[in-house]
N, C-alpha and C positions, 0 to 999 in steps of 0.2 A: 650403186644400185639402191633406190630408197625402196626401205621397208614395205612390205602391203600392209593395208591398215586390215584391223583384225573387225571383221562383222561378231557379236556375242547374241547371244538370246539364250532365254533362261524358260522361255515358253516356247512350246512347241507349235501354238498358233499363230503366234508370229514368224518363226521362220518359215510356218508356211505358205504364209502373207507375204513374203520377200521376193524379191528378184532375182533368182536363182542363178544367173546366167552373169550375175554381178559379183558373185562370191570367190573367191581365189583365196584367203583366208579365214576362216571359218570355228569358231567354238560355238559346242550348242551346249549345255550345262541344264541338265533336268533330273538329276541324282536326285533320288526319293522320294521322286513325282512316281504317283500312279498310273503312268503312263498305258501298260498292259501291250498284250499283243497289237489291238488296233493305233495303238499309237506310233509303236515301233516299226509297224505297214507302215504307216504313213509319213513316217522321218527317213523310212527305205524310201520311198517315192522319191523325194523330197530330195535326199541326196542323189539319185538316181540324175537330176537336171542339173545335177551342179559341176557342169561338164569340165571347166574353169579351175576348179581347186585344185591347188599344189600343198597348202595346209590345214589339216583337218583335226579340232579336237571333240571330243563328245564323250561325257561323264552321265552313262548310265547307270549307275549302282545302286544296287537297291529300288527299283524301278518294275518290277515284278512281269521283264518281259517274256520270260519261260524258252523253252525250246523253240518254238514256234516261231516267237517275235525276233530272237537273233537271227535267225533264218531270211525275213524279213528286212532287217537292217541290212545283214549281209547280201542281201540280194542288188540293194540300192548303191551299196559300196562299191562292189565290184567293176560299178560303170562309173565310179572318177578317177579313169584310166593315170591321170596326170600326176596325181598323189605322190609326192615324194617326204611330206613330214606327216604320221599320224597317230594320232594320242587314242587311247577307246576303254574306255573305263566300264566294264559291264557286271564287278564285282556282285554277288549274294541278288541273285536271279535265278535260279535254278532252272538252269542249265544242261543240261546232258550232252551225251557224243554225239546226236545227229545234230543240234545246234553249232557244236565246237566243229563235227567236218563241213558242216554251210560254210564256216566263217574262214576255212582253213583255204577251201577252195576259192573263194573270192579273195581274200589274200594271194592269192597265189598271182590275181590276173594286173597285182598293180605292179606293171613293170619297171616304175619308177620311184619305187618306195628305196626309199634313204635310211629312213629312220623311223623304229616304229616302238612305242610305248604300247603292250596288249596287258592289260587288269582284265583275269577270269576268277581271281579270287573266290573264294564260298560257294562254287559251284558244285557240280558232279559230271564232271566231262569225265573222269577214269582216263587210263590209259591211254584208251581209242581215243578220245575226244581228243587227247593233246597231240597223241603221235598226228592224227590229222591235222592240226593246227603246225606244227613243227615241217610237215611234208610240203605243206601250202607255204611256207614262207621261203624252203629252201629253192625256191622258184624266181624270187625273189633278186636276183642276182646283186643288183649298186646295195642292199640292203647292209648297211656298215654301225648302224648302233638301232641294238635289241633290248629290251628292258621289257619284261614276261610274267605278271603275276600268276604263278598259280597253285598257288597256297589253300592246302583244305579243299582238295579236289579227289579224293580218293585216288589217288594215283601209285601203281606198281611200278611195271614197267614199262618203256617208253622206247619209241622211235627216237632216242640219243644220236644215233649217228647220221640224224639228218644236220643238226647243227655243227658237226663237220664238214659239210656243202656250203653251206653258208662261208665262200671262200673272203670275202672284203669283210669280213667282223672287226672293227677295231676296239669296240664297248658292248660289254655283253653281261644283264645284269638276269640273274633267272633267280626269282622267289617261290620256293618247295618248299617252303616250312609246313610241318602236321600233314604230311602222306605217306606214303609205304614203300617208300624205295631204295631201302637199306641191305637190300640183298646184293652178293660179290657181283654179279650178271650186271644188275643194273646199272651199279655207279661204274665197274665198268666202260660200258658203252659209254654212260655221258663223259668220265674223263678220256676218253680214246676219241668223241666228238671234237673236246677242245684241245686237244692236242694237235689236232688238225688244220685248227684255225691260225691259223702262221700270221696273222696281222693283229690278232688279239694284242691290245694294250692294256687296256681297262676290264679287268673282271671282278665280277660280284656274283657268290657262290652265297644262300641262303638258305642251309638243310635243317635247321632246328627240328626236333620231334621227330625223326622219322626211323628208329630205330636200327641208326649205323653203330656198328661196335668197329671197337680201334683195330681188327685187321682191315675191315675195309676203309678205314680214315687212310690207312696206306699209301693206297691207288692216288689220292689226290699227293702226296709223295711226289711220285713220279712222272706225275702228271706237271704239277708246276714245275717239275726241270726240263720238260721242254718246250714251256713257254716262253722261250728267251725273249720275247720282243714287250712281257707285261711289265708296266710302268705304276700301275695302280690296280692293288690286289684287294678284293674283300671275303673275308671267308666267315659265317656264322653256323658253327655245331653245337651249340648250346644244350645243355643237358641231354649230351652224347655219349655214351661211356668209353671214349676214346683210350684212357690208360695210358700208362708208360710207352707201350709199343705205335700205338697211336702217335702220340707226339714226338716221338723221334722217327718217325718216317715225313711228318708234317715238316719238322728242323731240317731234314737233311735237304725235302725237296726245294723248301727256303732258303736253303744256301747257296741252291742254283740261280737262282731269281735275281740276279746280280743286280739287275737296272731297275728295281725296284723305286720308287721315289715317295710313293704311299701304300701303306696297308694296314688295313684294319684284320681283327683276327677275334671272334669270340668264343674263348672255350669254357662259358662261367658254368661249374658243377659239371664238366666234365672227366672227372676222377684222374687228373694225370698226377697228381702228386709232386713230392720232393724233385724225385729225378727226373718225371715227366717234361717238366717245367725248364729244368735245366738242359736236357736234349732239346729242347725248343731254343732255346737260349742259344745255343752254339751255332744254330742255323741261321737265327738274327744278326748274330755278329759276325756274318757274311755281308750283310743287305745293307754293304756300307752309304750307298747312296740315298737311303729313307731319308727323307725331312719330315714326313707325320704320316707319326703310328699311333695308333689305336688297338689297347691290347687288352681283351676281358681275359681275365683268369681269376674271378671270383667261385667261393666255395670249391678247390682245388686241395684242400689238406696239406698248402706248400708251408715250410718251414722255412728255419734262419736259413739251410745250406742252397737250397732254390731261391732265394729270394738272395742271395751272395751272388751267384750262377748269373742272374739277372741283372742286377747293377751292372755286372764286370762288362757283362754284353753290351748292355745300353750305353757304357763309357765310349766303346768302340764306334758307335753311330755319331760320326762326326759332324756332318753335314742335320743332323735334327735338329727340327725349328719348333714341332707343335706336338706333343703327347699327353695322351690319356690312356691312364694304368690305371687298372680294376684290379685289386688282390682284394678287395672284403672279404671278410670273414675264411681270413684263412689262420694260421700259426707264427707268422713271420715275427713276431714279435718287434724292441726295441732293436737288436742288434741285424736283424735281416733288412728291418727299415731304415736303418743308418746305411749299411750298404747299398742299399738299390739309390740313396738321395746322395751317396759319394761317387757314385756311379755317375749322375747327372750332372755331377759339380764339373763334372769333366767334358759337357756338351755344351762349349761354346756358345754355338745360336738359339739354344734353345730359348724361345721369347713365349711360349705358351706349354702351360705345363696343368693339367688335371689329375688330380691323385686320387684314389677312393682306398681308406689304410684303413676303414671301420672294423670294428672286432677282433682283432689283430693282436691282442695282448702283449698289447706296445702300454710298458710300466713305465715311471720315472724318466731318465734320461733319453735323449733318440739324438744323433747327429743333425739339430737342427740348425749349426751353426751352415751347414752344407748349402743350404736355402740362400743365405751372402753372397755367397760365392757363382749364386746364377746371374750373372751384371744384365744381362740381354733379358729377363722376364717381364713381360707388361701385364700376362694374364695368369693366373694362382690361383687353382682351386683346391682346397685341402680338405679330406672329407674323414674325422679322423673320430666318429662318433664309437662310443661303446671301446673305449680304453679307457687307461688308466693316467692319464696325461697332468691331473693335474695339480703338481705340487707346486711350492713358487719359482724354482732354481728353473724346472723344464718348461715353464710358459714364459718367466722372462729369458731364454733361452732364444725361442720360438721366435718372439717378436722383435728382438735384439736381433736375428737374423733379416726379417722379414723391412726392418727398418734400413737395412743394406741393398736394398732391391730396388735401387734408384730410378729404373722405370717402371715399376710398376705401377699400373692406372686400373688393375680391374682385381681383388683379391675379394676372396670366396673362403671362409673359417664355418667349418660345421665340427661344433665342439659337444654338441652333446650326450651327455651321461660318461662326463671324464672325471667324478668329485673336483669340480673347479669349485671354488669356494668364493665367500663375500670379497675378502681381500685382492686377490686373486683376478678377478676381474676388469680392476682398473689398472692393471699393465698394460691394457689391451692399449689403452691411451695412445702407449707409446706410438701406435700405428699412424700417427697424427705426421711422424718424422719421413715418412714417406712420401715427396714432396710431389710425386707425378699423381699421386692416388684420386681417382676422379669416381671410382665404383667401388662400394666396401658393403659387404654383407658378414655378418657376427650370429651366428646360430648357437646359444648355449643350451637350448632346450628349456628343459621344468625345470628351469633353477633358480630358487625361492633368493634375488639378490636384485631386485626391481630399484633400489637407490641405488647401485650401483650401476644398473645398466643406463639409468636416466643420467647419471654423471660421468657415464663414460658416451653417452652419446651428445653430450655438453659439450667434452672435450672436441671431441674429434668434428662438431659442428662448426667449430670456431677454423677451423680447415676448411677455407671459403671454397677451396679448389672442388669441394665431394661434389659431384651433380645427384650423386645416387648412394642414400647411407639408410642399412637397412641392420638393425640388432634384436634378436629376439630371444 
């Protein structure tokens, strides 16, 4: 079946110039045009003839269409019955509930919707407005991948258990960061929704700001064990005060999750600590099937025995290919970062690896030899600013490792404020011995050693192979 070709306009007086009746593919793009109520009438018109469309995108943000005008739009929606893909981008328009219930009930009449991308972003729909939007979609029946901004919408509580209706969900991303719905009642209803959704594969959980404490982090606990059928998990509780209790009810329900293959998880400044960290840990090293995890636990106050707890876990993830570990600014010092990087020495496939080790009071020595020993690495980011890294035994330590890394083609060094010295600098040379190396960036910071750096980027130019050599 070939592609439909995609109609775009970027003005609104052209698509109203168009031939409506020819459209079956459709993006309209008029984000932070002044459009106004009358505009938004008149692109409701406008879609109202466009009886034809099966795909429909339109990025209103910031377009200052009000209550009024989504009303408006929504009204025009509601008659391209045929709609089965639709994108609608209405973010920071202000908004309210009688807007969000228009747009909920014309939602409701496209019997054909597949998939729907909804951006309410920066609005003031509150409760009412979304629980209406949630009611109107679970109408919606083939409806199989959701993706919901609604972030900074003043929102409490909510119609949660209509997206338990929503019975064909296989991707389901809901963006709540900065509203109020950190009461037991709430989260609640929303994890008793998707508990419900028995086809759910792919979820994305985005609660930043919204002042859940670690008994309610719980609920999603027991919520992820019985979503046996998720493949790919994203959860972000970012400066949450989750706690010890917290993360170990998050670990255990993580141990359920067996078919896991991706997840990402951010709990940067969410106070779980030493032992926090390592009840987490124990649940990961269930989720033998991951091949890329993505794991914030910056500003956590974890130490050498969490950052031990961690490694041993990560050893056990056989099958990982790609990770990105966030510990800045925590305690782990030398000897906790030698563990979590002995821990890795032992994941085979591992060919992509991101580390962020900044403030760390990682002294002298650190298991860099461990770095060798990853044969499968192509991509190395090490982000190891604000230690104490650098005397000469532990930098040519580092590079002697990193010169074993036979394919690597993409390595990333953010070194600074380590007292790396004049001398000191031109070991980095060595990096020249890396014979796949086709991307190299060298970050030392404010370090007053500019013949140096000009002679170490001499060397490694004569490395005809770099496409891309950046040192600063």
């Amino acid at each position: 079946m070939l592609e439909q070709k995609c109609s775009q306009f970027y003005f609104l007086e052209k698509f109203l110039n168009s031939k409506f009746d020819d459209h079956t593919n459709l993006e309209i793009k008029l984000n932070s045009i002044n459009i106004e109520l009358q505009g938004s009438s008149q692109l409701g018109l406008g879609l109202g003839n466009c009886i034809n469309l099966s795909t429909l995108a339109i990025n209103l943000n910031n377009c200052s269409i009000g209550d009024t005008g989504v009303q408006e739009l929504s009204s025009g929606l509601a008659q391209c019955t045929n709609l089965s893909d639709l994108s609608l981008y209405l973010g920071y328009n202000n908004i309210f509930k009688d807007g969000a219930s228009n747009l909920g009930s014309s939602l409701a009449k496209l019997a054909n919707l597949q998939s729907l991308i909804l951006s309410v972003g920066n609005n003031q729909i509150g409760q009412d407005g979304a629980s209406e939007i949630l009611i109107g979609l679970a109408n919606c029946s083939k409806l199989s991948k959701l993706i919901i901004y609604l972030f900074r919408n003043n929102i409490r509580e909510c119609a949660w258990s209509e997206v338990g209706k929503m019975s064909n969900l296989h991707t389901l991303t809901i963006q709540l960061s900065d509203n109020k719905i950190g009461c037991f009642e709430n989260l609640h209803g929303l994890c008793s929704a998707l508990a419900k959704c028995n086809n759910l594969s792919n979820l994305v959980l985005i609660l930043n700001d919204n002042n859940i404490d670690f008994e309610n982090v719980s609920i999603f606990g027991s919520t992820l064990a019985k979503c046996n059928k998720l493949s790919n998990l994203t959860l972000f509780f970012g400066s949450i005060n989750i706690k010890l209790q917290g993360s170990s009810q998050l670990g255990l329900g993580l141990g359920n999750c067996i078919n896991l293959s991706t997840l990402a998880i951010n709990l940067n400044n969410c106070n779980i600590g030493d032992y926090g960290v390592q009840e987490l840990s124990s649940g990961l090293a269930q989720c033998t099937n991951i091949s890329d995890l993505s794991l914030y636990l910056g500003q956590n106050n974890i130490f050498k025995d969490g950052a031990s707890k961690l490694g041993s876990s990560l050893a056990k993830l056989a099958k990982l290919q790609s990770l990105i570990l966030g510990l800045g600014d925590n305690q782990i010092g030398q000897e906790g970062a030698s563990e979590i990087l002995t821990g890795l020495a032992n994941c085979s496939k591992l060919s992509k690896l991101i580390i962020y080790l900044f403030r760390n009071n990682i002294l002298y020595q650190c298991a860099w030899s461990e770095f060798g020993k990853m044969s499968n690495l192509h991509t190395l980011t090490i982000h190891l600013s604000g230690n104490d890294i650098g005397c000469l035994k532990n930098i040519n330590e580092l590079c002697s490792a990193l010169a074993k890394c036979n394919h690597l083609s993409n390595l990333v060094l953010i070194l600074n404020d380590n007292n790396i010295d004049f001398a000191n600098v031109s070991i980095f040379g060595s990096l020249a011995k890396c014979s796949k190396l086709s991307n190299l960036t060298l970050s030392f910071g404010q370090l007053r050693v500019s013949p140096a750096i000009k002679k170490l980027k001499q060397k490694n130019l004569k490395a005809k192979r770099l496409v891309k050599l950046q040192i600063y």
